[in-house]
C-alpha positions, 0 to 999 in steps of 0.5 A: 193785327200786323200788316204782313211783311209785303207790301199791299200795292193797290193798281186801279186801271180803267180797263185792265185789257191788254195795252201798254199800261197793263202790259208794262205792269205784268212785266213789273210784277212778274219780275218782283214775283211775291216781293209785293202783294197786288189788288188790282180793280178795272173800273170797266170789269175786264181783266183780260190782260191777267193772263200775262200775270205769271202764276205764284203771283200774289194778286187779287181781284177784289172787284170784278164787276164794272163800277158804276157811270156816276162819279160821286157814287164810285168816289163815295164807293171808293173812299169806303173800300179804300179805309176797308182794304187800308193799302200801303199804296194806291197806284192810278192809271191815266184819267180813266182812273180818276174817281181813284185819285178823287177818292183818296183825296176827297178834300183836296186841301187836306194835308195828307191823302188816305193813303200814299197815292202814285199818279201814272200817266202814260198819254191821252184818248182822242178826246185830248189828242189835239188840247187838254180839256180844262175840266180834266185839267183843273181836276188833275190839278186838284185831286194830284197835287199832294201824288208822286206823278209818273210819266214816261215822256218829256212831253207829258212831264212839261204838261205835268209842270206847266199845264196841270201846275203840279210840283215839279218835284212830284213829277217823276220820268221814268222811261219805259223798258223793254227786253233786248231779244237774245239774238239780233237778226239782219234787218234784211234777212228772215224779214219777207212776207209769205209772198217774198216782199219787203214787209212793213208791220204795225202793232197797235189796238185798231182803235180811232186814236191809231188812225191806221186808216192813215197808215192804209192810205200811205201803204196804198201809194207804197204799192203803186210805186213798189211791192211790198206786204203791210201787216197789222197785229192787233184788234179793236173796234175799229177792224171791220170799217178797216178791212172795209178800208182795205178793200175800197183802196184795192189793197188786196191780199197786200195787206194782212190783217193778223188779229190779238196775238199773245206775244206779238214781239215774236212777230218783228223778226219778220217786219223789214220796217214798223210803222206808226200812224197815231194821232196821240202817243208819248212813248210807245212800248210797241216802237221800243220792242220794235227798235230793240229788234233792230227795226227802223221806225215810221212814224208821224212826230208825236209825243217823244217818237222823235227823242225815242229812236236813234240818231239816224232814225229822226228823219223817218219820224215824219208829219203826220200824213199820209204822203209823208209817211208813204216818203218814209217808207219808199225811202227804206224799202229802196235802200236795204243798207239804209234799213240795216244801219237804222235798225243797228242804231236803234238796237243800240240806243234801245240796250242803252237808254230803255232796259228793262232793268233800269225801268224795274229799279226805277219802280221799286224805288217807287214802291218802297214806303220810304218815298213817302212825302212828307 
């Protein structure tokens, strides 16, 4: 029997809860719609982030339940419900995945994989936040060698080429994109705390690999010398020993805690400053809204932070500590005009260099079959 018309793309996640990864799909295969068929499998069994997925779409989830903690077991698995299924295309995300990528490739020296495989790798858990783990390394190098791999910094792509020794012609960047809101706001108007002080925000899963503990600690020094309203969106299994952080450094109700919103972008109009205080990052989605709100940006000098904003912008992107990041910050709740001119600036570089239009066609070259390798 034919296959029909669309394209069946199969997404393997190791969780397909909301993050960047996850987020940055719903957004493709919202704006493609019934362009492409999509199979969609997290190896951990949550799939909370559908709720982003638009309805209409044609999406299934053919394995609901958690796969298995042995690795031969889910590639013996997986190579079978690969030759079922028999995608046109199979995309892994990050090492999470991997059992995927191994199961398509079962014998790395083969010629060919069982299907048309793309790789995309968007950074590294805390376990790889300071070195590459030579395990992982040397099966990256094996089971990726004959994949199109996708990255989004020019960090991870010189790991790619020089660390995991892949062809650089497999190596694909492709910058992450992001909508410009339809108006831009002041970055000192409309941007106060519900107590009228300067508001400084974060957006980030309250996991260790954040380190928000830092950015507390920085915030902590902030008040002593001015007032100002840090608030964190997001969750994670990290909130309670925060709080708990919160309380000891006698921050008070100088700190808000907002929890998983749905569309947390909504929430940067009343941001005056976005921080970051991650250990490991490549190119945060967060910083991109961030600075297509005309926000200026904290952050420590990880990942591709630093060639991310704008011009105006590197000096904030700091080392990474709290003195540091507490100096950054200072320095823009003391001068609004500051404030202003780097927020402009990043808006600017934002609308230029990462549209989402760009990063949509960047994709769809990707999923079209004639990308295939030889």
């Amino acid at each position: 029997m034919p296959k029909p018309s669309a394209s069946l793309l199969l997404h393997a996640f190791s969780t397909f809860a909301v993050g960047g990864p996850q987020a940055r799909f719903a957004a493709i295969a919202n704006h493609f719609g019934r362009r492409y068929r999509h199979a969609i499998v997290a190896m951990d069994g949550n799939y909370a982030c559908r709720d982003r997925l638009e309805p209409g779409l044609d999406i299934d989830f053919p394995l609901g339940a958690p796969m298995k903690s042995s690795v031969l077991s889910n590639v013996l698995f997986i190579r079978r419900f690969l030759q079922r299924t028999n995608p046109d295309l199979l995309v892994t995300y990050n090492w999470g995945a991997i059992d995927w990528a191994m199961a398509n490739a079962i014998n790395p020296m083969m010629p060919r994989p069982l299907v048309r495989h793309i790789h995309a790798e968007d950074g590294f858990g805390p376990e790889e936040k300071d070195r590459q783990l030579m395990r992982r390394v040397m099966i990256r190098r094996l089971y990726l060698r004959r994949s199109t791999v996708v990255v989004p910094s020019q960090t991870l792509r010189r790991i790619a080429r020089e660390v995991w020794r892949l062809d650089p012609e497999r190596i694909l960047y492709v910058a992450n994109g992001v909508p410009l809101p339809t108006a831009s706001t002041p970055c000192d108007q409309s941007r106060v705390a519900a107590n009228g002080t300067p508001c400084i925000g974060a957006v980030a899963g309250l996991r260790p690999e954040k380190n928000l503990g830092r950015l507390l600690r920085a915030f902590r020094r902030v008040i002593d010398k001015i007032e100002a309203t840090l608030v964190l969106v997001g969750d994670g299994p990290d909130r309670a020993n925060l709080e708990r952080l919160g309380c000891e450094l006698g921050l008070g109700r100088s700190v808000r805690f907002f929890g998983h919103i749905e569309e947390p972008q909504k929430l940067y109009p009343t941001f005056d400053i976005f921080a970051l205080s991650s250990d490991t990052e490549q190119m945060p989605i967060t910083v991109l809204e961030a600075m297509a709100s005309s926000l200026p940006i904290v952050a420590p000098d990880v990942g591709d932070i630093r060639l991310v904003v704008a011009p105006e912008n590197q000096p904030l992107i700091t080392s990474n500590n709290e003195e540091a990041l507490a100096e950054a910050l200072l320095r823009l709740l003391d001068d609004a005009g500051l404030r202003r001119r780097i927020g402009i600036a990043n808006r600017l570089r934002a609308s230029r260099d990462f549209s989402q239009d760009a990063m949509f066609q960047a994709y769809q070259r990707l999923f079209d079959p004639a990308r295939q390798h030889a």
